[in-house]
VOFIDREN-828511 format. One record per residue (C-alpha): residue number from 0; residue in one letter; x, y, z. Coordinates in Angstrom, 1 decimal, padded with zeros to 4 digits. Each point is the difference from the previous one (the first is absolute). Layout:
BEGIN
kese resi = NUM, resn = A, east = X, north = Y, up = Z;
...
***
This chain:
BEGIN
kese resi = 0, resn = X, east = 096.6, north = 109.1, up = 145.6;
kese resi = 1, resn = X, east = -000.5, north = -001.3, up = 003.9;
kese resi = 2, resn = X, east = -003.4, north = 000.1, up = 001.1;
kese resi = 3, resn = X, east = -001.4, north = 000.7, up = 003.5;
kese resi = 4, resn = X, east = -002.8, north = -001.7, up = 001.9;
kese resi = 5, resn = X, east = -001.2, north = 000.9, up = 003.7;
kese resi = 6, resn = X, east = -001.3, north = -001.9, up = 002.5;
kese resi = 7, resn = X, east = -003.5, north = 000.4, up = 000.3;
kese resi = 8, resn = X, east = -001.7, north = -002.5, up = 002.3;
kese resi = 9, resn = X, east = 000.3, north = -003.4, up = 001.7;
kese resi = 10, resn = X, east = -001.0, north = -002.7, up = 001.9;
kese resi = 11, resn = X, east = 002.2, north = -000.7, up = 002.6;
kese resi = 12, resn = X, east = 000.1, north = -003.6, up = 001.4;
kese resi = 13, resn = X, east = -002.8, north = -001.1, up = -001.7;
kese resi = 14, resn = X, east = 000.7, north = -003.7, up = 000.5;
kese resi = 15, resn = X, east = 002.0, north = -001.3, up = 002.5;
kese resi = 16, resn = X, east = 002.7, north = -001.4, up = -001.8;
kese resi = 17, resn = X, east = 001.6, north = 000.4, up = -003.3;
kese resi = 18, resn = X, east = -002.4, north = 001.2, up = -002.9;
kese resi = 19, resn = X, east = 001.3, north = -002.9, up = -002.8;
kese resi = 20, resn = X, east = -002.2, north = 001.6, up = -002.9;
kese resi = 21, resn = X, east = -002.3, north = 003.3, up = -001.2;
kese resi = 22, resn = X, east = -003.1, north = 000.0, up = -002.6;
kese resi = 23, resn = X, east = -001.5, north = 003.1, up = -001.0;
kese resi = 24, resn = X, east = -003.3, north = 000.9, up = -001.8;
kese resi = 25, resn = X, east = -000.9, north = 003.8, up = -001.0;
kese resi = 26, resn = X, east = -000.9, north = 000.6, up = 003.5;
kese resi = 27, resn = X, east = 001.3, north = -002.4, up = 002.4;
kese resi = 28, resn = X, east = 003.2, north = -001.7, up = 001.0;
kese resi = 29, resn = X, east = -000.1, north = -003.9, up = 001.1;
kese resi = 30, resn = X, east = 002.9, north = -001.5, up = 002.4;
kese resi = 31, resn = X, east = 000.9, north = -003.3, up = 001.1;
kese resi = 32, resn = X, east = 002.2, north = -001.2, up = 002.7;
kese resi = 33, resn = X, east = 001.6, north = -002.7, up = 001.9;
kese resi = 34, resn = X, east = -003.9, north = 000.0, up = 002.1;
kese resi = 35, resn = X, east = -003.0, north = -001.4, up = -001.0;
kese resi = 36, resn = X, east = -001.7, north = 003.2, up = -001.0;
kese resi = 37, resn = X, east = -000.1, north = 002.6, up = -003.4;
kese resi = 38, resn = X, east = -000.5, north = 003.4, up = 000.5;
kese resi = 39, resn = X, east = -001.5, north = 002.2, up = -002.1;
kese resi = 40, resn = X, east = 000.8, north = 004.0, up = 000.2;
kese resi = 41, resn = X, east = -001.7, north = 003.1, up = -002.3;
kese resi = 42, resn = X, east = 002.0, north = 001.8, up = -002.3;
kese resi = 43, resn = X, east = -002.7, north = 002.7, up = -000.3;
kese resi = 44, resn = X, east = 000.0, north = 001.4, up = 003.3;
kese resi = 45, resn = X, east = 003.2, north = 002.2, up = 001.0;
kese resi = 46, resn = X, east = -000.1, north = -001.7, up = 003.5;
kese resi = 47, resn = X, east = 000.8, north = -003.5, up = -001.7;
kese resi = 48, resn = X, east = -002.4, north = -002.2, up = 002.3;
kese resi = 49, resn = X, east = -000.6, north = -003.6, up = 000.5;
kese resi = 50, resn = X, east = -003.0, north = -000.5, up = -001.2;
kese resi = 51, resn = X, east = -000.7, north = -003.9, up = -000.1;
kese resi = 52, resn = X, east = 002.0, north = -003.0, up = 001.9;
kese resi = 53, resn = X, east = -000.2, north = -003.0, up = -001.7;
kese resi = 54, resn = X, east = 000.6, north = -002.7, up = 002.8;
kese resi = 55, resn = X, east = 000.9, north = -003.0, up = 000.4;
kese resi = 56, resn = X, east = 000.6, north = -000.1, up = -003.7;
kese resi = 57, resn = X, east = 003.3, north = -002.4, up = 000.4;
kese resi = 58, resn = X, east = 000.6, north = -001.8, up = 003.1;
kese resi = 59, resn = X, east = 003.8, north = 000.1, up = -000.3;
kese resi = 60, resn = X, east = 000.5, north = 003.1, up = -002.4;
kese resi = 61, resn = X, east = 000.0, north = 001.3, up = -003.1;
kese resi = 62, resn = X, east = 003.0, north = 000.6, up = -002.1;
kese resi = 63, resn = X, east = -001.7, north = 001.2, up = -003.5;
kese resi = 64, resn = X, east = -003.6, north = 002.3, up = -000.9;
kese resi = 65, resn = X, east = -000.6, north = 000.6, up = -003.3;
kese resi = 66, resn = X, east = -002.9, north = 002.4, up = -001.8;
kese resi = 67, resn = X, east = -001.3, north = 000.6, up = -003.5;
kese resi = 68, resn = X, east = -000.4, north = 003.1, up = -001.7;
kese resi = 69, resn = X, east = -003.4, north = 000.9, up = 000.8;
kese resi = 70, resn = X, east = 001.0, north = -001.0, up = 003.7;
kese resi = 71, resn = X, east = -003.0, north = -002.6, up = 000.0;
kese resi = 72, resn = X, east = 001.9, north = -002.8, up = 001.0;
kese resi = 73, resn = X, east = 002.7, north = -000.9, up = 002.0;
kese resi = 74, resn = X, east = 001.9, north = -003.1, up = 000.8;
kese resi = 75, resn = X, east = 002.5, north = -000.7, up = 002.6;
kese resi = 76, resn = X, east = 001.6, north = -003.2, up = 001.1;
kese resi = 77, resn = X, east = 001.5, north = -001.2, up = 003.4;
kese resi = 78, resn = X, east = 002.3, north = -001.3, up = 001.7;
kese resi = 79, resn = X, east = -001.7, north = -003.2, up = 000.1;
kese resi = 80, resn = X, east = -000.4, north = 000.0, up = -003.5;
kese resi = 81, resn = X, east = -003.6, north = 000.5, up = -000.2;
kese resi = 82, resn = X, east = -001.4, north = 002.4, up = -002.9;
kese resi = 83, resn = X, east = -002.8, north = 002.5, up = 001.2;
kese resi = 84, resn = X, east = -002.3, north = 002.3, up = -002.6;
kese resi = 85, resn = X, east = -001.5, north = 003.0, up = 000.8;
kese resi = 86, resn = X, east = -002.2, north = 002.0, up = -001.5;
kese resi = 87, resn = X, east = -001.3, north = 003.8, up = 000.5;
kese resi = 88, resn = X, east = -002.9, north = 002.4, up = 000.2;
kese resi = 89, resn = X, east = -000.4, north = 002.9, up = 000.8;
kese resi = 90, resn = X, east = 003.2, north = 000.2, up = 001.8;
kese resi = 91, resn = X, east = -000.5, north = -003.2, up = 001.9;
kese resi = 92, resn = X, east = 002.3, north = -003.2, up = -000.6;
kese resi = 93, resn = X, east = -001.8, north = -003.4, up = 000.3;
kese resi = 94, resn = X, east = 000.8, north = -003.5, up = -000.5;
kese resi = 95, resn = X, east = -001.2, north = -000.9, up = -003.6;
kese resi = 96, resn = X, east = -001.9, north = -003.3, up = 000.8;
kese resi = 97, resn = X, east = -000.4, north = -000.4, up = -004.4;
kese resi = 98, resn = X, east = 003.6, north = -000.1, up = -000.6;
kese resi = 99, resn = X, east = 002.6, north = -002.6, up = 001.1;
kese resi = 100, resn = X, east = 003.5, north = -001.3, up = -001.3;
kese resi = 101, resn = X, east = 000.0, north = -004.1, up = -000.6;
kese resi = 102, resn = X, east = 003.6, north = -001.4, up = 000.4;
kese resi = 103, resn = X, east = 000.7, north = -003.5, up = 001.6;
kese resi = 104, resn = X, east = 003.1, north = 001.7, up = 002.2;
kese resi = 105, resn = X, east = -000.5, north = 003.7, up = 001.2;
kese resi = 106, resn = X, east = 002.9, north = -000.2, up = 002.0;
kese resi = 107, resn = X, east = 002.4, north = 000.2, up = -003.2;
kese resi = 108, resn = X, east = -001.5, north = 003.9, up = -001.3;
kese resi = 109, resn = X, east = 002.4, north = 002.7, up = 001.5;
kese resi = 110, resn = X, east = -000.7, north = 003.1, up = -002.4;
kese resi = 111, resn = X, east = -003.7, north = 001.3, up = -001.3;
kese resi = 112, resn = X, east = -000.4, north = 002.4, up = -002.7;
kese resi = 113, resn = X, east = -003.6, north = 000.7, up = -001.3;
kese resi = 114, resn = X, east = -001.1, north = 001.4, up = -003.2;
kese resi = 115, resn = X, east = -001.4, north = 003.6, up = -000.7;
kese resi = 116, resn = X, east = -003.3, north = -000.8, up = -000.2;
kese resi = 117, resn = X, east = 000.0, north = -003.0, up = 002.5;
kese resi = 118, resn = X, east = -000.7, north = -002.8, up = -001.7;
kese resi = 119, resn = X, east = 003.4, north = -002.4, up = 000.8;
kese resi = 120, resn = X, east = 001.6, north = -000.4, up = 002.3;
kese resi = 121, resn = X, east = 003.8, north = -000.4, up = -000.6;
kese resi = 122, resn = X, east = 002.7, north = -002.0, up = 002.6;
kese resi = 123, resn = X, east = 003.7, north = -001.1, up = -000.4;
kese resi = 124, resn = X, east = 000.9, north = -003.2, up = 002.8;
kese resi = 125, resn = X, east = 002.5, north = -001.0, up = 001.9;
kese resi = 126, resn = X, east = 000.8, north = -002.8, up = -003.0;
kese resi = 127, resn = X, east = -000.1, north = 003.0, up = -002.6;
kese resi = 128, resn = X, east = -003.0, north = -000.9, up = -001.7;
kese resi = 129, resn = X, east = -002.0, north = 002.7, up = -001.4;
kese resi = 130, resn = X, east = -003.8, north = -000.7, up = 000.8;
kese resi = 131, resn = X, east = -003.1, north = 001.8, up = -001.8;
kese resi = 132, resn = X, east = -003.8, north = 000.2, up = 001.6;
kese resi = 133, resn = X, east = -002.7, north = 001.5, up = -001.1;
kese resi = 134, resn = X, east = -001.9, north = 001.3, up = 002.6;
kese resi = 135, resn = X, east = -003.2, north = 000.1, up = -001.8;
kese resi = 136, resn = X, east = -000.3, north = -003.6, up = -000.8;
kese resi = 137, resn = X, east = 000.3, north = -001.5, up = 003.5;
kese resi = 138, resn = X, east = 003.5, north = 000.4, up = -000.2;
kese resi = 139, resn = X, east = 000.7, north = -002.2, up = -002.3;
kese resi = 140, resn = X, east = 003.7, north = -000.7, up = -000.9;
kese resi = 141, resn = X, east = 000.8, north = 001.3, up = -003.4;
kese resi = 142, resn = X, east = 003.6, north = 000.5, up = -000.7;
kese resi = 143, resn = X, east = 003.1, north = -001.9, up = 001.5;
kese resi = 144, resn = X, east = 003.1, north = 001.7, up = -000.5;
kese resi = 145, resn = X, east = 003.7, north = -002.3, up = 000.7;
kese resi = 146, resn = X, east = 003.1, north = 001.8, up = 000.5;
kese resi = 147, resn = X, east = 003.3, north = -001.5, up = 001.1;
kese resi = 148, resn = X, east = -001.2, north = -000.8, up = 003.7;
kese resi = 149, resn = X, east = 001.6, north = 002.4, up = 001.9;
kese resi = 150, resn = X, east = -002.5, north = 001.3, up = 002.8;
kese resi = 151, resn = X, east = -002.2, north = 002.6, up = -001.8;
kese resi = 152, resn = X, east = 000.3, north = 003.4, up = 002.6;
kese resi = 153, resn = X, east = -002.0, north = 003.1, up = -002.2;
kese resi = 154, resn = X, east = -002.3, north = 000.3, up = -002.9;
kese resi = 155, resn = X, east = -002.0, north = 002.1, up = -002.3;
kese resi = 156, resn = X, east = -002.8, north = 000.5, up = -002.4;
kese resi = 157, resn = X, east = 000.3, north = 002.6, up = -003.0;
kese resi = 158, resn = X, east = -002.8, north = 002.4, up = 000.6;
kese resi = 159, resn = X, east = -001.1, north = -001.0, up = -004.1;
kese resi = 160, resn = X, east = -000.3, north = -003.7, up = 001.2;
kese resi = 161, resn = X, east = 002.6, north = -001.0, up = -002.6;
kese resi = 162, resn = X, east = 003.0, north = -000.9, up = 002.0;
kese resi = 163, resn = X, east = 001.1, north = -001.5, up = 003.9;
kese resi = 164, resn = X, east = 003.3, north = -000.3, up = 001.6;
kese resi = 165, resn = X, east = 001.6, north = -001.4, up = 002.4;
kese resi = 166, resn = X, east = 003.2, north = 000.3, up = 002.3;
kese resi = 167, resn = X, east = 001.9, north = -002.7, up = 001.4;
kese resi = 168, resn = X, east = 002.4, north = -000.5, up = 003.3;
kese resi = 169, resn = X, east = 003.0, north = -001.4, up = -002.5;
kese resi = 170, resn = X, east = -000.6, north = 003.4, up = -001.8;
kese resi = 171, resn = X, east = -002.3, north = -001.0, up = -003.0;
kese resi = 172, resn = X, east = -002.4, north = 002.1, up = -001.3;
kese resi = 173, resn = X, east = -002.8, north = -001.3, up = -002.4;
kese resi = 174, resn = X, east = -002.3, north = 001.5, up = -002.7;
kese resi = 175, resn = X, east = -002.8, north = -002.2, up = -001.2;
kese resi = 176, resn = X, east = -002.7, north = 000.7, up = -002.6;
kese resi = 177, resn = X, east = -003.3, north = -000.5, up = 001.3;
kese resi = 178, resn = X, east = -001.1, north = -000.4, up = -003.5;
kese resi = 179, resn = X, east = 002.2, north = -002.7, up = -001.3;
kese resi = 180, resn = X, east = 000.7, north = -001.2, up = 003.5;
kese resi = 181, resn = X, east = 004.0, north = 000.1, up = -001.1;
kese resi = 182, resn = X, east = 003.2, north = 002.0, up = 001.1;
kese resi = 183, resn = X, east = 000.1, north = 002.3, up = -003.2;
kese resi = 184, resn = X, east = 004.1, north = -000.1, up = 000.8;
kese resi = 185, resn = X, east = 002.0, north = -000.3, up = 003.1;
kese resi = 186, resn = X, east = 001.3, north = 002.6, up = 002.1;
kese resi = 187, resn = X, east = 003.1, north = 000.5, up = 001.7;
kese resi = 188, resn = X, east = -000.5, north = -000.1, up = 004.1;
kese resi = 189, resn = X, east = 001.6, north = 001.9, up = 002.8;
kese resi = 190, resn = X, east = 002.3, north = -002.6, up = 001.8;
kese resi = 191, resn = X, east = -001.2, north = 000.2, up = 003.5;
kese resi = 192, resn = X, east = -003.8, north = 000.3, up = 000.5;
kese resi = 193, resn = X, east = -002.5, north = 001.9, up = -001.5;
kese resi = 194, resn = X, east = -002.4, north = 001.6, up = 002.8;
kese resi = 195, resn = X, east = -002.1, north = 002.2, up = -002.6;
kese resi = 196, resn = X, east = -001.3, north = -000.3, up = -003.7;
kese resi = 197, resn = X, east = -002.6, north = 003.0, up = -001.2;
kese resi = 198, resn = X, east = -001.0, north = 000.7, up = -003.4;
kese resi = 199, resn = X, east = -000.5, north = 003.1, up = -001.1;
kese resi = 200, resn = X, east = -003.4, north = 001.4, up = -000.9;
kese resi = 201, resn = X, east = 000.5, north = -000.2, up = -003.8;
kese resi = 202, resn = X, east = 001.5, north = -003.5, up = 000.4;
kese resi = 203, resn = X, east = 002.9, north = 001.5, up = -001.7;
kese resi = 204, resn = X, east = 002.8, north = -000.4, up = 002.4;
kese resi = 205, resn = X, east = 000.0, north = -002.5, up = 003.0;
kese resi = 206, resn = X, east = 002.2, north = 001.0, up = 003.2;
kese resi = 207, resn = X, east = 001.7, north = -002.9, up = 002.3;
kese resi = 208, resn = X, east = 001.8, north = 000.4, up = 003.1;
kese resi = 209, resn = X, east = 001.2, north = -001.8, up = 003.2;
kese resi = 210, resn = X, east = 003.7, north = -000.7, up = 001.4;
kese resi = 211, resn = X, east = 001.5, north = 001.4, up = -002.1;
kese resi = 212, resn = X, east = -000.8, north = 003.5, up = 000.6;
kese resi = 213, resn = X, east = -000.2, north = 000.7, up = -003.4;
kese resi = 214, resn = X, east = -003.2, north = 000.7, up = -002.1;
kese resi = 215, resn = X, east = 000.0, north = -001.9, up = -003.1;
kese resi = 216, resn = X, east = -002.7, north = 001.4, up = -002.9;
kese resi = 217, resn = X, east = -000.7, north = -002.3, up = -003.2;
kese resi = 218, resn = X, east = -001.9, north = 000.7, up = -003.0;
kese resi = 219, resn = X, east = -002.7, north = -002.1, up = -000.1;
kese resi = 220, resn = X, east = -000.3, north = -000.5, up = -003.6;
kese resi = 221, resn = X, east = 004.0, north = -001.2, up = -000.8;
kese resi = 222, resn = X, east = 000.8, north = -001.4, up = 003.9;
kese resi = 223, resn = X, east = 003.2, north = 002.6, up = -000.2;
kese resi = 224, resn = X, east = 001.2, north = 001.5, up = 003.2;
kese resi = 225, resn = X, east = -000.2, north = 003.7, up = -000.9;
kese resi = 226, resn = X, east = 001.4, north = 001.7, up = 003.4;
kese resi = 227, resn = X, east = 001.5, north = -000.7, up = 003.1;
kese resi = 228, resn = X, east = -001.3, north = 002.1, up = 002.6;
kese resi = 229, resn = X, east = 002.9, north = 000.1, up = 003.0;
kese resi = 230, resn = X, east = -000.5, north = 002.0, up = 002.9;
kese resi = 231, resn = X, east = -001.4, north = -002.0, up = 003.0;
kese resi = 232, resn = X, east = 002.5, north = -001.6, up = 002.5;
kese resi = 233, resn = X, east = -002.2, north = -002.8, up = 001.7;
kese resi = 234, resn = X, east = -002.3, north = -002.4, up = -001.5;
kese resi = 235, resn = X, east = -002.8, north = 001.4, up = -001.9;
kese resi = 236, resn = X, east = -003.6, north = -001.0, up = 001.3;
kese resi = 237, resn = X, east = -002.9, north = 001.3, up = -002.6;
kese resi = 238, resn = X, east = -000.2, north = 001.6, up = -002.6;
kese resi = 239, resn = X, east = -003.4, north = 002.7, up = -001.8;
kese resi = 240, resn = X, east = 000.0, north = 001.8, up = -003.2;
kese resi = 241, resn = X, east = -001.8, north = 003.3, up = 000.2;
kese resi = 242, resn = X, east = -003.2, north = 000.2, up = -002.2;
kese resi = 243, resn = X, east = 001.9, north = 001.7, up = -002.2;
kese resi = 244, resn = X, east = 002.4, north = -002.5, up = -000.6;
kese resi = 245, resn = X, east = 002.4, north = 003.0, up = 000.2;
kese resi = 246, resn = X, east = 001.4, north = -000.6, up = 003.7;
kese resi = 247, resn = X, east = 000.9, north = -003.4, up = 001.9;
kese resi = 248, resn = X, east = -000.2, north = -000.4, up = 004.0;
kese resi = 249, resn = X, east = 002.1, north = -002.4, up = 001.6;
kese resi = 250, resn = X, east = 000.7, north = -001.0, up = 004.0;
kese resi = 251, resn = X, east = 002.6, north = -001.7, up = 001.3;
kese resi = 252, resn = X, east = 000.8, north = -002.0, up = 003.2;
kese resi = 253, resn = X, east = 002.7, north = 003.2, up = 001.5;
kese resi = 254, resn = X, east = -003.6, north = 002.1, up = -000.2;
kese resi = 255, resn = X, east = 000.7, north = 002.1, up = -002.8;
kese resi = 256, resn = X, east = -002.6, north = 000.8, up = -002.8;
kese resi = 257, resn = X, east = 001.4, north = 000.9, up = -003.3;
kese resi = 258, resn = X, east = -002.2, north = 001.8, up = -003.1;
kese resi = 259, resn = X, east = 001.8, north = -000.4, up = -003.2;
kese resi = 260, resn = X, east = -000.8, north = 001.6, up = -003.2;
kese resi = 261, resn = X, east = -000.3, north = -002.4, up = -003.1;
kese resi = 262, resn = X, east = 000.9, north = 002.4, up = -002.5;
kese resi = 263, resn = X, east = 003.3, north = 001.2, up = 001.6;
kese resi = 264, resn = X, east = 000.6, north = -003.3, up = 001.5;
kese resi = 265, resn = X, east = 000.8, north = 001.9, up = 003.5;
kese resi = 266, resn = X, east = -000.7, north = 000.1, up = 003.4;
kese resi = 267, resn = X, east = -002.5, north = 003.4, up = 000.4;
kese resi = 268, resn = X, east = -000.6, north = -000.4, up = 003.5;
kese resi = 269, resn = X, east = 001.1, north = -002.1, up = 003.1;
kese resi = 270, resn = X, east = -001.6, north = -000.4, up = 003.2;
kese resi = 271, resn = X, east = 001.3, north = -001.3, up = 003.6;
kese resi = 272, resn = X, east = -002.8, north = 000.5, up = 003.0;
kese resi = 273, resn = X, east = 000.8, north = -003.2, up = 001.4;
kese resi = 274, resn = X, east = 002.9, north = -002.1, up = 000.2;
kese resi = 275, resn = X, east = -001.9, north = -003.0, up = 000.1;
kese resi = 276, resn = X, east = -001.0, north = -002.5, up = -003.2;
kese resi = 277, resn = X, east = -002.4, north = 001.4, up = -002.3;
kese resi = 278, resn = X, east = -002.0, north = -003.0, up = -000.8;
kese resi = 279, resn = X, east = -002.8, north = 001.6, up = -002.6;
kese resi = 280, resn = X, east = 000.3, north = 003.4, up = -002.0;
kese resi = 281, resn = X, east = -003.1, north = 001.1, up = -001.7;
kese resi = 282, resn = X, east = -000.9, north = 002.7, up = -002.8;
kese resi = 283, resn = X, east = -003.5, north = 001.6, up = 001.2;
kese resi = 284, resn = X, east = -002.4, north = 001.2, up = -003.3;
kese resi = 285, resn = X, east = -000.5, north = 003.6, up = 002.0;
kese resi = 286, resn = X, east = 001.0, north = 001.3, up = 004.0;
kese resi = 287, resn = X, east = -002.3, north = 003.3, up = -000.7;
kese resi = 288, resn = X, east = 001.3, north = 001.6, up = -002.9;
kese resi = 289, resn = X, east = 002.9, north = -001.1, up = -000.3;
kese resi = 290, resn = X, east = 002.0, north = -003.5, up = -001.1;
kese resi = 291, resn = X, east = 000.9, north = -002.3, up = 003.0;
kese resi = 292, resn = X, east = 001.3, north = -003.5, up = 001.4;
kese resi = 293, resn = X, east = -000.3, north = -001.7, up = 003.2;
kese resi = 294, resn = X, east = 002.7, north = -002.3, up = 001.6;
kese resi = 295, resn = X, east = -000.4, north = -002.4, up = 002.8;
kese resi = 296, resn = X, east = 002.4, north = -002.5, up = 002.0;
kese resi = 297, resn = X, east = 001.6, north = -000.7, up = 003.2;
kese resi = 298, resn = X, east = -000.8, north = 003.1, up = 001.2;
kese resi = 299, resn = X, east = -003.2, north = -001.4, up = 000.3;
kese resi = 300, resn = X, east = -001.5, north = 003.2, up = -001.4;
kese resi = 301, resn = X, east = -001.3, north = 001.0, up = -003.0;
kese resi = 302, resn = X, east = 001.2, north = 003.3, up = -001.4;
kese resi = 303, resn = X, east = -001.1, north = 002.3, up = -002.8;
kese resi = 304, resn = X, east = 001.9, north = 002.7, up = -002.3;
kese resi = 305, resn = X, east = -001.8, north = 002.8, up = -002.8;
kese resi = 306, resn = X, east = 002.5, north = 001.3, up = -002.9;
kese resi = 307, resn = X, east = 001.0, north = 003.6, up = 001.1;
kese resi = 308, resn = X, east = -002.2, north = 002.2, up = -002.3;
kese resi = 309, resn = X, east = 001.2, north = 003.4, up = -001.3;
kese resi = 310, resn = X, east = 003.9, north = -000.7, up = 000.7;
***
């Protein structure tokens, strides 16, 4: 059964250049770019407004931004390697002056992921190590993580705190226990590069896609590859599980956005406003009353869609 979802707000060219990532909160969407400053928009409002510019916040960029669940934290990490935490009140993003990440070379970390309730801080580097900080201890290093090498490019934190993966340029994907601190079994990869890895918010399935163009889904608790979602016909950029669990977004780099069912392993809605790469796809927790996502990318803008009600 397709699904339909309208356009119902942007922000046109809110950087300057390409908008590399998205984090969202229950009411407000953050953006990072290829420029030194994160913006931060309201979800509440119908209007979709800038309310706060974080500047000067990278001097050459920021490729990743991260948030927890209770969107009190947020990371995001440059260009130039460094790591910057925020934190929020009120509405208000700040520099969190009590938190900090220890590592002897900043330079290596490519991906962030960071728990649900903000505690660690997750990051997969350009060597494929898996690195673990807790945030609340001075950032102490607590978990070191070695794959095969190849330069680590996504990663993810199940919402429960029990599992993290990782995606790798030759293709590899990982699942480590944060428990044990072991691979509980080895995965088959993708070939080409994986762009995206997303659990889902059960933990029960984890979705991994990149080059190519395929969506691969595993069952967490055997490592088995139980679908093969086919569809897309360029790279695939991001990846966002509804809250659900029941619906998965994906973007790609032709600037289509795909929303695929998990139970009838289909494609339930495709969209194509731009024809340019669609760097970051994110699920929103409400857009008014209705279910919604947000994508951004080298459009520059940031666009938002609500599920049709009543059809």
């Amino acid at each position: 059964m397709s699904k339909q979802y309208l356009s119902c707000g942007s922000a046109d060219n809110a950087h300057p250049i390409d908008i590399f990532a998205l984090a969202v909160t229950d009411k407000q969407i953050l953006s990072a770019s290829g420029t030194s400053s994160l913006k931060v928009h309201s979800t509440t409002d119908p209007d979709f407004p800038l309310v706060q510019s974080i500047d000067n916040a990278h001097k050459v960029g920021c490729h990743h931004v991260v948030t927890n669940g209770k969107g009190s934290r947020a990371v995001s990490i440059g260009f130039g390697g460094e790591i910057m935490i925020w934190s929020c009140q009120d509405g208000t993003w700040a520099k969190d002056d009590a938190a900090s990440v220890k590592k002897a070379t900043p330079a290596d970390v490519w991906a962030i992921a960071l728990s649900e309730d903000g505690q660690y801080l997750a990051g997969v580097t350009q060597d494929g190590h898996i690195r673990v900080w807790d945030l609340d201890t001075n950032g102490e290093e607590i978990r070191d993580y070695e794959t095969k090498g190849s330069f680590g490019t996504c990663i993810d934190l199940s919402a429960d705190g029990r599992f993290i993966a990782s995606g790798h340029e030759n293709g590899s994907v990982y699942i480590f226990s944060t428990e044990s601190g072991r691979m509980p079994f080895s995965l088959s990869g993708l070939v080409k590069p994986v762009r995206a890895v997303a659990f889902s918010p059960g933990g029960k399935f984890l979705a991994a896609a990149g080059d190519s163009k395929v969506i691969v889904l595993y069952d967490t608790s055997s490592g088995e590859q139980v679908a093969n979602l086919s569809g897309h016909t360029a790279w695939i950029m991001s990846l966002s599980w509804s809250h659900t669990g029941e619906h998965l977004l994906s973007g790609s780099f032709d600037g289509k956005v795909k929303v695929w069912s998990i139970d009838t392993r289909a494609c339930v809605a495709t969209h194509s406003e731009t024809e340019k790469a669609i760097w970051s796809v994110k699920w929103l927790s409400k857009i008014g009353r209705s279910v919604g996502f947000a994508t951004a990318g080298a459009n520059r803008s940031i666009s938002l869609y609500r599920e049709a009600t009543g059809g």
